[in-house]
KETI-697025 format. One record per residue (C-alpha): residue number from 1; y, z, x. Coordinates in steps of 0.25 Angstrom, whole numbers, plus 5000, padded with zeros to 4 digits. Layout:
// KETI-697025
+-----+------+------+------+
! num !   c2 !   c3 !   c1 !
+-----+------+------+------+
! NUM !    Y !    Z !    X !
...
+-----+------+------+------+
END
This chain:
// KETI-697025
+-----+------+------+------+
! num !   c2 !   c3 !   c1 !
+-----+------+------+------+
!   1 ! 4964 ! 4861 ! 5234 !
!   2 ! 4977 ! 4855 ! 5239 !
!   3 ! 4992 ! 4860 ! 5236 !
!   4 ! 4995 ! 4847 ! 5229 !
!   5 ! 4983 ! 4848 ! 5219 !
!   6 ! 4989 ! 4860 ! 5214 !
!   7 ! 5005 ! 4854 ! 5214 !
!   8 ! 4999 ! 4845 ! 5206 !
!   9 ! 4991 ! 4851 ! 5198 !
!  10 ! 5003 ! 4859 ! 5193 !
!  11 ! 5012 ! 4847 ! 5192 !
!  12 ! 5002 ! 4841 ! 5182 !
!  13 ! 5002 ! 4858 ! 5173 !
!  14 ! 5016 ! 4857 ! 5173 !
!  15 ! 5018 ! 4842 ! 5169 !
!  16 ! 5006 ! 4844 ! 5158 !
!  17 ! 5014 ! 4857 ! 5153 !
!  18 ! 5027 ! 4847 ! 5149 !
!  19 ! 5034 ! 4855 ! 5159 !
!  20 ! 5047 ! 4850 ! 5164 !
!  21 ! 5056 ! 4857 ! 5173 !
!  22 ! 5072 ! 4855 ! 5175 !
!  23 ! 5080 ! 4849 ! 5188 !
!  24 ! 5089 ! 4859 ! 5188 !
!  25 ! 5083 ! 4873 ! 5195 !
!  26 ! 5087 ! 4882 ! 5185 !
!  27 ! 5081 ! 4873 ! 5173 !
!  28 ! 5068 ! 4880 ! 5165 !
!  29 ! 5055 ! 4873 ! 5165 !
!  30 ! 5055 ! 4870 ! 5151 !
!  31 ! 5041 ! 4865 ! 5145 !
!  32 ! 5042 ! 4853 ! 5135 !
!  33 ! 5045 ! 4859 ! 5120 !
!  34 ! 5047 ! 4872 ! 5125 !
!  35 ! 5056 ! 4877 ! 5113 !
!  36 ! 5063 ! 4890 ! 5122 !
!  37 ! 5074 ! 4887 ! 5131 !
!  38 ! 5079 ! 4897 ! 5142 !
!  39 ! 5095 ! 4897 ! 5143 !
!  40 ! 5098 ! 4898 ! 5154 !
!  41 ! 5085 ! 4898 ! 5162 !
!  42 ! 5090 ! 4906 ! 5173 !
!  43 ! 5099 ! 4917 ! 5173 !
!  44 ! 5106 ! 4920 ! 5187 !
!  45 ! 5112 ! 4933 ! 5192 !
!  46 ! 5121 ! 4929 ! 5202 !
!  47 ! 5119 ! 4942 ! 5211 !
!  48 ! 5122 ! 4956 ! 5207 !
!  49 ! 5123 ! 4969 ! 5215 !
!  50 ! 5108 ! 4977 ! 5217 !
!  51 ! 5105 ! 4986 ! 5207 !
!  52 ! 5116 ! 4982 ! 5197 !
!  53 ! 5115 ! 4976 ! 5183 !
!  54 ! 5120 ! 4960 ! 5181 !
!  55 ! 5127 ! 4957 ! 5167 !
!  56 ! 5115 ! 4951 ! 5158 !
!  57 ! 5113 ! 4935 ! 5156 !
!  58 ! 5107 ! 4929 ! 5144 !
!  59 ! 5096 ! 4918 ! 5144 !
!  60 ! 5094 ! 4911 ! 5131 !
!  61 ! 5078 ! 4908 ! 5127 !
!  62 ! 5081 ! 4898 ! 5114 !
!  63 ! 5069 ! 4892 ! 5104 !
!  64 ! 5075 ! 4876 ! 5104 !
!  65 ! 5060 ! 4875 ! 5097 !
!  66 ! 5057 ! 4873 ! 5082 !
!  67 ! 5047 ! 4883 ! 5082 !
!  68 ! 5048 ! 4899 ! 5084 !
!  69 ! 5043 ! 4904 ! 5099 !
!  70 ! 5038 ! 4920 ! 5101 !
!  71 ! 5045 ! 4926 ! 5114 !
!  72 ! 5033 ! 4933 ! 5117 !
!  73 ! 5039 ! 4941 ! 5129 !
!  74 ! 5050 ! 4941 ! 5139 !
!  75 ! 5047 ! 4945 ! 5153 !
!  76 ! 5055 ! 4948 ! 5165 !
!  77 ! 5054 ! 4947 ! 5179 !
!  78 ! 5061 ! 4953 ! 5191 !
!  79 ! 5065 ! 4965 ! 5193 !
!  80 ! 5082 ! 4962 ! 5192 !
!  81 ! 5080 ! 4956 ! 5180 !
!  82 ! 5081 ! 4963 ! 5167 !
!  83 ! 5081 ! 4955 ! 5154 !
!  84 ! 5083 ! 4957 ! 5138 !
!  85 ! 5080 ! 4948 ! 5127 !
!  86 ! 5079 ! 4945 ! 5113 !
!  87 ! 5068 ! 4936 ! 5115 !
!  88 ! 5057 ! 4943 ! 5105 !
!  89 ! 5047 ! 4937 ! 5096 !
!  90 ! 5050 ! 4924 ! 5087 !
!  91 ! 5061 ! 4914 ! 5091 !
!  92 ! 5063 ! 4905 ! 5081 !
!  93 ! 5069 ! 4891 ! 5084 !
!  94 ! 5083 ! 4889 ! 5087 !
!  95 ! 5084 ! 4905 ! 5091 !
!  96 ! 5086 ! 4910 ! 5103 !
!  97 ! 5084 ! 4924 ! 5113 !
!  98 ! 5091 ! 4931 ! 5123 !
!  99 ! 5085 ! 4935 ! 5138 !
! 100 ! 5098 ! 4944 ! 5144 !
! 101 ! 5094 ! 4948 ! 5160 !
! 102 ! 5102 ! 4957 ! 5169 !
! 103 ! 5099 ! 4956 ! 5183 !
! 104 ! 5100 ! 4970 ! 5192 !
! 105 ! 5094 ! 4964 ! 5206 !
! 106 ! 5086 ! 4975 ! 5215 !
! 107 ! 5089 ! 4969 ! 5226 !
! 108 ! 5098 ! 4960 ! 5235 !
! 109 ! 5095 ! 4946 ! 5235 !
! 110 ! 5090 ! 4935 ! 5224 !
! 111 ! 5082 ! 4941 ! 5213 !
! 112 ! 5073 ! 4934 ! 5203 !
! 113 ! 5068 ! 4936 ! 5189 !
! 114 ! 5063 ! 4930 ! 5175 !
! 115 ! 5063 ! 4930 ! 5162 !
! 116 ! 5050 ! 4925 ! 5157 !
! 117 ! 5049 ! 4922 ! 5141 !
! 118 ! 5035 ! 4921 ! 5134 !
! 119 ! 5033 ! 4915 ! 5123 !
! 120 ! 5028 ! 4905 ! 5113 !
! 121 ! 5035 ! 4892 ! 5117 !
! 122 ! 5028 ! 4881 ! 5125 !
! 123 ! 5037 ! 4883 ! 5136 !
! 124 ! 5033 ! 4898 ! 5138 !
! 125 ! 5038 ! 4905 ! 5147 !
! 126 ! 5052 ! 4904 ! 5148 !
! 127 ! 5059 ! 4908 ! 5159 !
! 128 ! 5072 ! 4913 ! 5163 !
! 129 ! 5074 ! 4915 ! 5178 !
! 130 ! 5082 ! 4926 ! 5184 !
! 131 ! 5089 ! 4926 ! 5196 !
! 132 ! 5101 ! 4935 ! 5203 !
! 133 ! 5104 ! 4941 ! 5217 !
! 134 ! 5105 ! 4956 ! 5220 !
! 135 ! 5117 ! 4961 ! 5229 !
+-----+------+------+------+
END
C-alpha cells in the first residue's frame, strides 16, 4: 500500500477520535471533553551546566470536569528529568495536582523528556513535555 493510504488513514483515526490540535507549537493536543487540563504543557530549562541540579518548575494537571478522574500513574521519560507529584488516586472536580521536575542534563547539548499521566479521563494520557540544554 501507498504512503498516502496510510496519511489518510490516520487523518480519518485522529479526526473520528474528536482530536483537535492547537496553532501554536507548545499548545497540548486536547481531546474534545477531556476534563484534565495541563498548565503549562511544556516546561523549558533554558540550559544548565552538566551534571548540576536546575531549581524545580511546577506544572498544574486541573479536573475542569464534573466528575472525579483516577490518576492512575505518572511516568517519566529521560534520563535529566526528575519529577514529583501529588497526582494520586481520586481527583474530584474543581481540584487540582502538582508535577515539580528538576532538570540535571548528562550531557551537552539539547535534551528531551516527558511527563506522561495515565488515567481515567477521555483524553488520557496527558503529557507534559520536558526540554533543557546541558552545558
Amino acid at each position: 500500500m501507498k504512503a498516502g493510504f496510510y496519511q489518510s488513514l490516520f487523518l480519518f483515526v485522529v479526526l473520528a477520535s474528536g482530536v483537535t490540535r492547537g496553532t501554536a507549537q507548545s499548545d497540548p493536543v486536547i481531546p474534545k471533553n477531556s476534563a484534565l487540563i495541563m498548565s503549562p504543557a511544556k516546561l523549558d530549562f533554558g540550559t544548565q551546566p552538566v551534571g548540576t541540579t536546575s531549581q524545580p518548575k511546577t506544572a498544574t494537571l486541573a479536573n475542569t470536569g464534573t466528575s472525579t478522574v483516577t490518576i492512575r500513574d505518572v511516568l517519566p521519560s529521560g534520563i535529566d528529568f526528575a519529577q514529583t507529584n501529588t497526582c494520586r488516586g481520586d481527583l474530584a472536580p474543581g481540584a487540582n495536582c502538582a508535577i515539580e521536575v528538576r532538570f540535571t542534563p548528562a550531557i551537552t547539548g539539547p535534551r528531551f523528556g516527558s511527563v506522561m499521566i495515565l488515567d481515567s479521563d477521555r483524553g488520557s494520557p496527558h503529557t507534559l513535555d520536558l526540554s533543557g540544554t546541558g552545558q
